[in-house]
N, C-alpha and C positions, 0 to 999 in steps of 0.2 A: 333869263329869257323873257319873262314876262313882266320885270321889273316889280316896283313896288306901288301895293293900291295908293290911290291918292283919297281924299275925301269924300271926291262925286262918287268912283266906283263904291266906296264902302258904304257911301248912303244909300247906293241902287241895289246891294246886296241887302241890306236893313231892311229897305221898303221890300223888293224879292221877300223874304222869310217873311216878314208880317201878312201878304196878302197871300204867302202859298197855306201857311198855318192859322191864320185868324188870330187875332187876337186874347181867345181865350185858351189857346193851347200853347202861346209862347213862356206865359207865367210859372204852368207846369213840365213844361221843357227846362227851362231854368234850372224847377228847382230839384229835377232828375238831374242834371250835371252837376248842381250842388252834390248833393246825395252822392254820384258817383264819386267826383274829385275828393269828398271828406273820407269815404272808404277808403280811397287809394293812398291817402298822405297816413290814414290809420296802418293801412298793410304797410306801408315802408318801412315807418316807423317800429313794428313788432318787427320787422326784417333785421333792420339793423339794431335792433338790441338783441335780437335773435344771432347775430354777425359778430356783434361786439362781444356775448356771453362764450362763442364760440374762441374767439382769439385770448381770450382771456383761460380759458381753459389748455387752448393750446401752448402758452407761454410758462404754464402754470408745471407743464413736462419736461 
């Protein structure tokens, strides 16, 4: 429906965030999504060996 951005729009989005947020709050923005994303690929990760310890148990019957 909306197709796919092109350049200009994703530069007008870029410039949007820099002047709604200023520049000193886009750095620590960042590096909270870092932060989150490294949590989240940590959870998985215990997930699935949490997943994997369980089939291995269930095979084990």
């Amino acid at each position: 429906m909306f197709g796919r951005f092109g350049w200009a729009e994703i530069l007008i989005i870029v410039v949007l965030v820099a002047v709604l947020f200023g520049h000193n709050k886009i750095p620590t923005m960042m590096k909270n999504l870092a932060d989150g994303l490294n949590v989240f690929k940590k959870e998985l990760k215990a997930d699935k060996k949490k997943s994997d310890k369980k089939k291995k148990v269930e095979k084990k019957k």
